[in-house]
C-alpha positions as CSV (number, residue, x, y, z in Angstrom):
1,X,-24.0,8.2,-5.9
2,X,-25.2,10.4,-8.8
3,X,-28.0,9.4,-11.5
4,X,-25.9,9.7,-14.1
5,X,-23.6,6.9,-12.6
6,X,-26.3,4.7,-11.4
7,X,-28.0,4.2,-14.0
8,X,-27.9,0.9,-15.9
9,X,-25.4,-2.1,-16.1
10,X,-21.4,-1.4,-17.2
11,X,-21.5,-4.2,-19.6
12,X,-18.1,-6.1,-19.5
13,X,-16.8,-6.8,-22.7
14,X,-13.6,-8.8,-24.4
15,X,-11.0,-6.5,-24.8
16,X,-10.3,-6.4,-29.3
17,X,-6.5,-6.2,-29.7
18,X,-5.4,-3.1,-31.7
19,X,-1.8,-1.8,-32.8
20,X,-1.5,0.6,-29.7
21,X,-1.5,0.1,-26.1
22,X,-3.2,2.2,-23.5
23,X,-1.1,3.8,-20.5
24,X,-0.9,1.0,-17.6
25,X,-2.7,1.3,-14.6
26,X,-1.0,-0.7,-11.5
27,X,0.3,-4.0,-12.3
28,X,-1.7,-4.8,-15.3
29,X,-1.5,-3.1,-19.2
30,X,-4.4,-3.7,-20.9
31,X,-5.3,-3.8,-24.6
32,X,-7.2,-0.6,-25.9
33,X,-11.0,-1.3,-27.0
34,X,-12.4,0.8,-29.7
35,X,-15.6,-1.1,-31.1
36,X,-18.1,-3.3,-29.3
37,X,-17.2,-7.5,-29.4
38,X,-19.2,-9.3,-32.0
39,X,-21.8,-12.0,-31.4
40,X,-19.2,-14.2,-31.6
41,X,-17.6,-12.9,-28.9
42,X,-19.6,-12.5,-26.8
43,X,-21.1,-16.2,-26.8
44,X,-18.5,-17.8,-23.9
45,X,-15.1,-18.4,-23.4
46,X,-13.1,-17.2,-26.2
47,X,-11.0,-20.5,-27.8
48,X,-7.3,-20.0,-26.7
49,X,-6.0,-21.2,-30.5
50,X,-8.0,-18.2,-31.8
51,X,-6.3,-15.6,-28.9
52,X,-2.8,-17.0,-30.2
53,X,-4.1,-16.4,-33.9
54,X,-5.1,-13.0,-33.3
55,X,-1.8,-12.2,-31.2
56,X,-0.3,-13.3,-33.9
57,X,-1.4,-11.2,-36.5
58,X,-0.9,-7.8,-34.1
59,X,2.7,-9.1,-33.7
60,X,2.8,-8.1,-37.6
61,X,1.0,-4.8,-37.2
62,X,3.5,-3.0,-34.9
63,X,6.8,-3.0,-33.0
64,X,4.6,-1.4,-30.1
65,X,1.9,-3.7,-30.5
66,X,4.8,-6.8,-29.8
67,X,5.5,-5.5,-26.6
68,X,2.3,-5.7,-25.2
69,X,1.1,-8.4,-22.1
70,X,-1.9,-10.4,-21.8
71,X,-3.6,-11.3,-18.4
72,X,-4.1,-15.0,-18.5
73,X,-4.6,-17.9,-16.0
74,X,-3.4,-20.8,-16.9
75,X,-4.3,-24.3,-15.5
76,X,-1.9,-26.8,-14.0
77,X,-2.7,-30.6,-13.7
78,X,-1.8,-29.9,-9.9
79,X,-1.7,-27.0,-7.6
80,X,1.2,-24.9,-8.6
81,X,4.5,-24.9,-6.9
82,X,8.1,-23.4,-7.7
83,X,8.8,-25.5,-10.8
84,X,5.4,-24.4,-12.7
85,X,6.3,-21.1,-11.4
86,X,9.2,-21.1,-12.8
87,X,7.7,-21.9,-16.1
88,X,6.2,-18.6,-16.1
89,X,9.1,-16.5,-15.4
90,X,11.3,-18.4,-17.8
91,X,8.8,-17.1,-20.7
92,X,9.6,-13.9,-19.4
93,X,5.5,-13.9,-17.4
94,X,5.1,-12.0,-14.0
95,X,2.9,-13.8,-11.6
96,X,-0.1,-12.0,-9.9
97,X,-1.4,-15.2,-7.8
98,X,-0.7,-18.5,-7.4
99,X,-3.9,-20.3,-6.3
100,X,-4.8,-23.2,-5.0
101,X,-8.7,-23.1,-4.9
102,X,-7.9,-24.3,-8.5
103,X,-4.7,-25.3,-10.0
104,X,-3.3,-22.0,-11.6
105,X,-1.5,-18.9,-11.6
106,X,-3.0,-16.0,-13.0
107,X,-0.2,-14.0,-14.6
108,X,0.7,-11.2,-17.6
109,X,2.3,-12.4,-20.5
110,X,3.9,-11.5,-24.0
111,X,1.8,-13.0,-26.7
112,X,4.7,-15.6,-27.7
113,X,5.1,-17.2,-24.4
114,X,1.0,-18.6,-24.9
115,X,2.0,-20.8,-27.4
116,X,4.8,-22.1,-25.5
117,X,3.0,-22.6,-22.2
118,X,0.5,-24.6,-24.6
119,X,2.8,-26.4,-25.7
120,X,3.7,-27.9,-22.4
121,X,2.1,-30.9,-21.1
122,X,2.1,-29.7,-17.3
123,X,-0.5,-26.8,-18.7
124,X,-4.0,-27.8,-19.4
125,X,-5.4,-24.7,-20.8
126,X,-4.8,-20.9,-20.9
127,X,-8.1,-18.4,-20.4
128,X,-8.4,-14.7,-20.5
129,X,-8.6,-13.2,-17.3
130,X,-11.8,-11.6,-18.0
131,X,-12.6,-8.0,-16.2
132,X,-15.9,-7.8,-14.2
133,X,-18.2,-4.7,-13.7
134,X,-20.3,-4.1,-10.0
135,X,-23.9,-4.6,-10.9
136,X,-24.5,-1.0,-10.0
137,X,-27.8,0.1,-11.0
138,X,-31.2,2.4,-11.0
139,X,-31.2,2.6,-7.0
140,X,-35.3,2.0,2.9
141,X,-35.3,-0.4,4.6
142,X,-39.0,-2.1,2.6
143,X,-36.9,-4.8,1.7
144,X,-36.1,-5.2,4.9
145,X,-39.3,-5.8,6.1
146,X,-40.8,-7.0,3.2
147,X,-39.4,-10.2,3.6
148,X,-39.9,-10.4,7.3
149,X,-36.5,-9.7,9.0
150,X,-37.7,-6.8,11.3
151,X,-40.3,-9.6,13.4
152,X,-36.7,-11.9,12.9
153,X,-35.0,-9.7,14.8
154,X,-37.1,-9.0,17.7
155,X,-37.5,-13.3,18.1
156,X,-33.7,-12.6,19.3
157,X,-32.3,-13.8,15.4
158,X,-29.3,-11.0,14.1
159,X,-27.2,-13.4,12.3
160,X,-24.6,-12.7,15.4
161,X,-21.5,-14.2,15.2
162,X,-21.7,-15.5,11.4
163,X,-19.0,-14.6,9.0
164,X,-19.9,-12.8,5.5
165,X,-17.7,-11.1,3.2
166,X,-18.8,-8.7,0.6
167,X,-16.9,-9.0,-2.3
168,X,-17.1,-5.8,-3.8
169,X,-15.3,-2.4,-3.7
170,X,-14.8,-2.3,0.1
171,X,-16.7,-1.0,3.1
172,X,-16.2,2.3,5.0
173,X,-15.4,0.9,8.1
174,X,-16.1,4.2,9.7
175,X,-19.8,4.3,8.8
176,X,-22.0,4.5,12.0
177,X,-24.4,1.9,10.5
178,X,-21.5,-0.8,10.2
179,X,-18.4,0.0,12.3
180,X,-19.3,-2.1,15.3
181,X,-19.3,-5.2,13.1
182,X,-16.9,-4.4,10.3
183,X,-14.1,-7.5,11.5
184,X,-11.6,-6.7,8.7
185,X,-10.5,-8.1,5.3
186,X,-8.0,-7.5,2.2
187,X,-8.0,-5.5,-0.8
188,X,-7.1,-7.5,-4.0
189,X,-6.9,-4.4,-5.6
190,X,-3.7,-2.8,-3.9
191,X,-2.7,-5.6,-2.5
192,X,-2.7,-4.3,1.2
193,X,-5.1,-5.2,4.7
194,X,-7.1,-1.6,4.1
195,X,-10.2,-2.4,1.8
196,X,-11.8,0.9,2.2
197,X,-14.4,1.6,-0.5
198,X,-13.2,3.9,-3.0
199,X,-16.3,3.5,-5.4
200,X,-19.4,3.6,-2.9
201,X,-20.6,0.0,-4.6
202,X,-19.6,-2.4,-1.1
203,X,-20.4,-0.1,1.3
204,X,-24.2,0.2,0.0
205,X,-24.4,-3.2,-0.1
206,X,-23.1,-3.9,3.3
207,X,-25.7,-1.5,4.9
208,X,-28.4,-3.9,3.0
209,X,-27.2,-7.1,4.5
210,X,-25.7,-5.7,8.1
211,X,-26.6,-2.7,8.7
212,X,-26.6,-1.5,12.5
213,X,-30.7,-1.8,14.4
214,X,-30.1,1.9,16.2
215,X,-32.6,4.3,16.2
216,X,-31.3,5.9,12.7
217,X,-30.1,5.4,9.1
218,X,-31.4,2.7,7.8
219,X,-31.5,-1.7,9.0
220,X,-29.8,-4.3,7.4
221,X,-31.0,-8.1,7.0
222,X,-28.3,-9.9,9.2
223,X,-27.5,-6.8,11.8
224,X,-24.7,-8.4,14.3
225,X,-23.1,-10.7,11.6
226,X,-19.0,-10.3,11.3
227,X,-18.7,-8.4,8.0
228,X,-15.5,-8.7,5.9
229,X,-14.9,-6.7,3.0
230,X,-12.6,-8.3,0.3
231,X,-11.9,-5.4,-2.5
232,X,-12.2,-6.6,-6.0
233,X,-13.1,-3.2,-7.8
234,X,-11.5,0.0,-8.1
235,X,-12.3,3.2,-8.1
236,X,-14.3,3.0,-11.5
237,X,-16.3,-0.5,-9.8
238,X,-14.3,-2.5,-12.5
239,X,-11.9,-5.6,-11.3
240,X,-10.8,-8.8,-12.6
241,X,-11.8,-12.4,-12.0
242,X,-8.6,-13.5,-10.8
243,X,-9.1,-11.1,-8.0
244,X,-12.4,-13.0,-7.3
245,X,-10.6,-16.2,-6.7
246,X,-7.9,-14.8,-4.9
247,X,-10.9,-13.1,-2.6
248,X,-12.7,-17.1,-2.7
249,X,-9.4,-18.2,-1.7
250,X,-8.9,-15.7,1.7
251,X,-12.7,-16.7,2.5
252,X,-12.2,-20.2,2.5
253,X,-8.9,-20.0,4.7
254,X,-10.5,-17.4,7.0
255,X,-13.7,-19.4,7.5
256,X,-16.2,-17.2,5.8
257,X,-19.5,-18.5,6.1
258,X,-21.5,-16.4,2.9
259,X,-19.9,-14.2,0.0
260,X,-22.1,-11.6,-1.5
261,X,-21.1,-11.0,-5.3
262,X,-23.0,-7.7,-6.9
263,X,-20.9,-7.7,-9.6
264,X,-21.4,-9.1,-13.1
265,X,-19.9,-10.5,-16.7
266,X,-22.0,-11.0,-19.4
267,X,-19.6,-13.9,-21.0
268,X,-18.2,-16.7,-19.4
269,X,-15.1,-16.3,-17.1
270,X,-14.4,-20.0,-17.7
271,X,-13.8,-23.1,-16.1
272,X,-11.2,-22.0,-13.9
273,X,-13.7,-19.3,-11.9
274,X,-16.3,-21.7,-12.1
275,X,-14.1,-24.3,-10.2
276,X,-13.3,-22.1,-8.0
277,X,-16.4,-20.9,-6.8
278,X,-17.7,-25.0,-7.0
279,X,-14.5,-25.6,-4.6
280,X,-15.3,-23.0,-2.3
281,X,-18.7,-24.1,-2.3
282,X,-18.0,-27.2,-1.4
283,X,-15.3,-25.8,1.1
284,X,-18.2,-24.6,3.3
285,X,-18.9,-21.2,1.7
286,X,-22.2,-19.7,0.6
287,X,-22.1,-17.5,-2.6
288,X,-25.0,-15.7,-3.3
289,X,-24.7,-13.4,-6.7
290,X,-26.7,-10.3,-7.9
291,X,-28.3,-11.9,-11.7
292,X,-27.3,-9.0,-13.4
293,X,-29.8,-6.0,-15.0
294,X,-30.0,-7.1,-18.4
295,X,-33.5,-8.1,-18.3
296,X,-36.2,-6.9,-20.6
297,X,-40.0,-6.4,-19.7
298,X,-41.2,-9.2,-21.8
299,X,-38.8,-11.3,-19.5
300,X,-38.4,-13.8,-22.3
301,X,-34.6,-14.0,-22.6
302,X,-31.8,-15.5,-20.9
303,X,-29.7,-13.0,-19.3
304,X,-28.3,-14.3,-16.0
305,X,-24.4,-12.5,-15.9
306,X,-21.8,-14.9,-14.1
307,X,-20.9,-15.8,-11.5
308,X,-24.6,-15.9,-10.9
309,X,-25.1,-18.5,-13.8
310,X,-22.9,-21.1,-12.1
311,X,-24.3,-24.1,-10.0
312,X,-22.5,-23.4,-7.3
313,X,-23.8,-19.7,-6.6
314,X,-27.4,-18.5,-5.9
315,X,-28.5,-16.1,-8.5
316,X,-31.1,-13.1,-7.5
317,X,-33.2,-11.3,-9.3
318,X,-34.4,-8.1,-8.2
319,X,-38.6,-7.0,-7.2
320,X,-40.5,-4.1,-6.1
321,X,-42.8,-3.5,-3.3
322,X,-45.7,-5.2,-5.0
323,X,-43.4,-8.3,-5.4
324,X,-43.2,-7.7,-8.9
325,X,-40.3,-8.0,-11.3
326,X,-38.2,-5.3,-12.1
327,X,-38.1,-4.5,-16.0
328,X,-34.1,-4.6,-15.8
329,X,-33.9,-8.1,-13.7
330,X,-31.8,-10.4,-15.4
331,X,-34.5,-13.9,-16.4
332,X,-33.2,-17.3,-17.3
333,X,-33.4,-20.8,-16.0
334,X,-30.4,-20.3,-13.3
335,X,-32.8,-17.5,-11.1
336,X,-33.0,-19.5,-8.3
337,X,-34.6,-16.8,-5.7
338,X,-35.7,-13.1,-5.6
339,X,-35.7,-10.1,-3.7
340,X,-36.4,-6.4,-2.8
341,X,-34.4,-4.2,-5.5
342,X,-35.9,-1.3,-6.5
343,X,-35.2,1.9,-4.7
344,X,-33.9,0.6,-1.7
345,X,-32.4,2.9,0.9
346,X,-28.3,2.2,2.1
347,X,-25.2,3.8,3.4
348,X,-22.8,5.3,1.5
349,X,-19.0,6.2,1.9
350,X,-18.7,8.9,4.5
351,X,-21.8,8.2,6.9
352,X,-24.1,9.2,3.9
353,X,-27.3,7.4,2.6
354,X,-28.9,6.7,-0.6
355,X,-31.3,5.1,-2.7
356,X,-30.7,3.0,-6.1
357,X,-32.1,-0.3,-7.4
358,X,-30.9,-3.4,-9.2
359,X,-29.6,-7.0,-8.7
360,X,-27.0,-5.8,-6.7
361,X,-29.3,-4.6,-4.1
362,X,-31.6,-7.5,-4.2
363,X,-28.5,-10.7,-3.6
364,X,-27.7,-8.5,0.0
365,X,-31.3,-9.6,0.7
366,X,-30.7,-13.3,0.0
367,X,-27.1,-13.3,1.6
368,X,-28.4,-11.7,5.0
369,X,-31.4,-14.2,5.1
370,X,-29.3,-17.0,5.0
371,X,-26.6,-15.7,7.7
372,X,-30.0,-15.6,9.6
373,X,-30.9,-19.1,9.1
374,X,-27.2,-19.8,9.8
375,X,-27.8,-18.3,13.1
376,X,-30.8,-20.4,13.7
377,X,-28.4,-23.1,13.7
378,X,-28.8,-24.6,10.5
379,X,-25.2,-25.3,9.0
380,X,-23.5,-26.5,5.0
381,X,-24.3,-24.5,1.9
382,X,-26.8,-26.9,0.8
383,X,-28.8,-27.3,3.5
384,X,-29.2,-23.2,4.0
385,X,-29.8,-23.0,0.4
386,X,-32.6,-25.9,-0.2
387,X,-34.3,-23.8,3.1
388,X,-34.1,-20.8,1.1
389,X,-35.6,-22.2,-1.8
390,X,-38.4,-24.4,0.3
391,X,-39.4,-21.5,2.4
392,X,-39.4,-18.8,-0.6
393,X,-43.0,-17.0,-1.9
394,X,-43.9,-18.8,-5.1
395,X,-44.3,-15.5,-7.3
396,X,-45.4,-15.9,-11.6
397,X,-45.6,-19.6,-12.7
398,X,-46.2,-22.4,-10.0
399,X,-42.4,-23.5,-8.9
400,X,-39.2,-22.5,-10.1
401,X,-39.6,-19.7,-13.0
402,X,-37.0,-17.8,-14.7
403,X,-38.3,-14.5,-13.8
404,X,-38.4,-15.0,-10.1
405,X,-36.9,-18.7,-9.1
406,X,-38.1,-20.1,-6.5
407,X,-39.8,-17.2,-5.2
408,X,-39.3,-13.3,-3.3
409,X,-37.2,-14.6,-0.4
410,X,-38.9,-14.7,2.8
411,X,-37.2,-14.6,6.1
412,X,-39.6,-14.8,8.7
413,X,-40.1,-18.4,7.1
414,X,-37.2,-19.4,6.6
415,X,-35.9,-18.7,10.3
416,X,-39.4,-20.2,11.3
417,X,-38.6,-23.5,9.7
418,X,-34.9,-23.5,10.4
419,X,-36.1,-23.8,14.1
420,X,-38.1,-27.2,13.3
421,X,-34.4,-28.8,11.8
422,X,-31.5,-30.8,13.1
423,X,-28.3,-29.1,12.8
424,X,-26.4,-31.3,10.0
425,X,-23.0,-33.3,11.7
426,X,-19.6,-31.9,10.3
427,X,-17.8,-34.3,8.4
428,X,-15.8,-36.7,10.6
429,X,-12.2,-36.2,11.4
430,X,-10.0,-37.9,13.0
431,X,-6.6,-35.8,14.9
432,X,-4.1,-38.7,14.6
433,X,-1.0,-36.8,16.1
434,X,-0.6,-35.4,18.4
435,X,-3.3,-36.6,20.1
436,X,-6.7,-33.9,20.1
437,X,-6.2,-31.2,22.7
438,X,-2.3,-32.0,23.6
439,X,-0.4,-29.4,24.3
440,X,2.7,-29.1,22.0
441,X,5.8,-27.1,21.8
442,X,8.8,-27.0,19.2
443,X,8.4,-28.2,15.6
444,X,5.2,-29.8,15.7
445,X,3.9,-32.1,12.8
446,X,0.2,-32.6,12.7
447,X,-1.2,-35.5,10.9
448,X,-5.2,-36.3,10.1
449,X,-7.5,-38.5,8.4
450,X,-11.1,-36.8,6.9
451,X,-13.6,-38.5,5.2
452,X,-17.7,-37.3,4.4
453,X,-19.9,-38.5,1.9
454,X,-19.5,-35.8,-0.4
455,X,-15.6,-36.0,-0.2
456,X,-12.8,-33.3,1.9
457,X,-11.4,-30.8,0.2
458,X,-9.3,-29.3,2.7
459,X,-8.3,-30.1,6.3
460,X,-8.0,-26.7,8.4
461,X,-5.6,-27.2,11.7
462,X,-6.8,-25.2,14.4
463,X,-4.4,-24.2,17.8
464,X,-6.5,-22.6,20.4
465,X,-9.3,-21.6,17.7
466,X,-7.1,-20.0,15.1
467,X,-6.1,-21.7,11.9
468,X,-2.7,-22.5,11.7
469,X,-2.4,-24.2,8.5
470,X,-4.5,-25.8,5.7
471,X,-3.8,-28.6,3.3
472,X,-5.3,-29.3,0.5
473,X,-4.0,-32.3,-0.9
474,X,-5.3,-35.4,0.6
475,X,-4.1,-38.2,-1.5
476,X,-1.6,-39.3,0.9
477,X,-3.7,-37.8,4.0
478,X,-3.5,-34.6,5.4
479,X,-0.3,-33.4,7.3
480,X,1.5,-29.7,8.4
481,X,4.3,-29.1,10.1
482,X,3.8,-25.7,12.7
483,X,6.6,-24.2,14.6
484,X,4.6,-23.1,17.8
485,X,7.7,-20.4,18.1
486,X,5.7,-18.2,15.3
487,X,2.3,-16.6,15.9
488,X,-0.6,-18.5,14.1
489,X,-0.5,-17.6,10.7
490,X,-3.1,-19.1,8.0
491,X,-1.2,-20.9,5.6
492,X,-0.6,-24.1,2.9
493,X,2.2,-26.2,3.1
């Protein structure tokens, strides 16, 4: 990657309408920006009443500027099915996704059709679909053994066998460092099963968490884990949040273990992201977030980007080889752990190597500890992550501190006590037909009842160790039909 590229944050900004539109790039036209967003703008999720308003008033500029789209999601009050979709094609929309992490569709639509939707008592709100930026930064393997994962190793724990997706611009699945262990993915981006990293971004963080223990190049955390790449960025590292919960979606119904997130947005996505990542969360997936790199020396302001900021993600903040703060690390009451970020050695596209530093190279850190810990056999999000946090070196004030969290993240300890706990129980289920382990032919209808403590989200039917199918609405219990004629396929009913 060169300097000039590397160096600082792309800050991701709300888009100001003007009376011209710029050329469109794939499925999406976007609005042209010439001035930076006020304060105002900046502060969270923009009020949809106001987006309408100023729609309205660029409907009066220009017969060009009428003809423009917006990308929107818009939430349901249940998972969307034909008749919502249906809606959106009716008010002349085009739909990108129709997801059922959350209850929406993120779609492009003329300015008109907002109020309409709005209008409608099956739609509960409409937010921007806000762009994202990598966290792509400053920029050997220290971190590595900073925190302890080279002595990991050689006690026999690679992370083999877990399942972590980088959700990023891709991975070179070529690289020598990672092609024994790249197991696939999708890219959101062009819609196709070949995420190759176009932007560099994915594969250097990849080489972080995984990359391969042989003789050269560099190490990652988590060495034998199954890496997935799910491509959210372009070419230019820039992507869209309904991208992220389409990738949250694929990771929950290919059983991905931990996400890594290097990316950033300095204002709030909404309430529909931040569902999504609670869902999957609570689905069974780990999402561990770079803080972002708009942090100050003084360290006195909050700066945490999203999705790091959420409750449901671990936010990491980036430190050097003396375990202090980097100058750029993002502070703020949501740093919940720290780790190795400044110039930290990685692979590149095309079997190369480099060094860069920020956020983005610390959360790899995080993610590969915790794939370690899985490993050790401890199991559920909450459990890795209070480890994590427990076994962390206290670094500035005693406890949790918004420059560092809970500490650098270490390891060594956290592998060391993830050997002295009980692996938690899955939540019960019960296979009601057929019966567990029958062996079915035809049309098959499968039928279960789920309960935990913490409530199901999903029920995921397995045949023979592949999913099948997944539902997701358990009010009258949980039930698929599967034609065993047809090769398993992962699917909602």
């Amino acid at each position: 990657m060169s300097a000039a590229r590397r160096t600082g944050i792309w800050r991701v900004r709300i888009r100001r309408p003007r009376a011209f539109l710029m050329p469109s790039r794939g499925r999406r036209r976007r609005v042209g920006l010439e001035s930076k967003p006020s304060l105002r703008q900046r502060k969270g999720p923009m009020i949809f009443g106001s987006i309408v308003a100023a729609l309205g008033l660029l409907c009066s500029v220009s017969a060009v500027a009428r003809e423009q789209r917006w990308d929107v999601l818009i939430g349901f009050d249940r998972i969307p099915a034909q008749a919502q979709r249906d809606l959106i094609q009716q008010a002349g929309g085009s739909i990108k996704y129709s997801h059922y992490l959350v209850p929406a569709l993120a779609v492009s639509l003329p300015p008109p059709a907002i109020s309409t939707l709005l209008a409608n008592p099956e739609v509960t709100f409409v937010q921007l679909d806000r762009r994202i930026q990598a966290v792509s930064e400053l920029a050997d393997s220290w971190g590595v053994q900073v925190i302890g994962a080279g002595a990991v190793h050689s006690a026999g724990h690679t992370g083999a066998g877990v399942r972590v997706a980088v959700i990023d611009s891709g991975i070179d699945p070529t690289h020598p460092d990672l092609e024994a262990i790249y197991a696939g993915g999708w890219d959101f981006v062009n819609d196709d099963d070949g995420p190759y990293d176009d932007f560099g971004h994915g594969t250097q963080v990849a080489g972080i968490l995984a990359a391969a223990v042989d003789g050269s190049g560099v190490t990652g955390v988590a060495p034998d884990v199954s890496l997935y790449a799910l491509k959210v960025l372009d070419h230019d590292g820039a992507g869209f949040f309904s991208d992220i919960i389409a990738a949250l979606e694929w990771a929950v119904a290919n059983g991905i273990q931990i996400t890594n997130n290097s990316y950033a947005s300095a204002t709030d996505p909404g309430s529909l992201v931040r569902q999504a990542f609670d869902n999957a969360y609570a689905a069974g997936v780990l999402n561990v977030a770079a803080a972002g790199n708009d942090g100050t020396c003084a360290g006195t302001a909050d700066t945490v980007g999203f999705p790091a900021r959420f409750a449901s993600v671990i936010a990491v903040a980036a430190t050097d080889a003396a375990d202090r703060r980097a100058c750029f690390s993002a502070t703020g009451p949501d740093v919940e752990l720290a780790a190795p970020g400044v110039d930290i050695n990685s692979s590149l596209p095309w079997g190369t190597y480099d060094y860069d530093s920020g956020t983005s190279m610390a959360s790899p850190h995080v993610a590969g500890t915790a794939a370690l810990v899985i490993g050790a056999g401890v199991v559920g999000p909450q459990n890795i992550r209070d480890l994590l946090d427990q076994t962390a070196l206290d670094l500035g004030d005693p406890g949790r501190d918004p420059e560092y969290g809970y500490g650098r993240i270490d390891a060594a300890a956290a592998v060391a006590a993830a050997a002295q706990l009980p692996a938690d129980s899955l939540p019960t289920v019960a296979l009601t037909s057929p019966v567990r382990g029958a062996v079915v032919s035809g049309m098959v209808s499968f039928s279960a009842a789920a309960s935990d403590d913490f409530g199901i989200l999903q029920v995921r039917f397995m045949v023979d160790g592949s999913t099948v199918a997944i539902d997701t609405d358990g009010s009258h219990g949980w039930a698929v039909i599967w034609d065993t004629a047809t090769p398993p396929t992962v699917r909602t009913p």
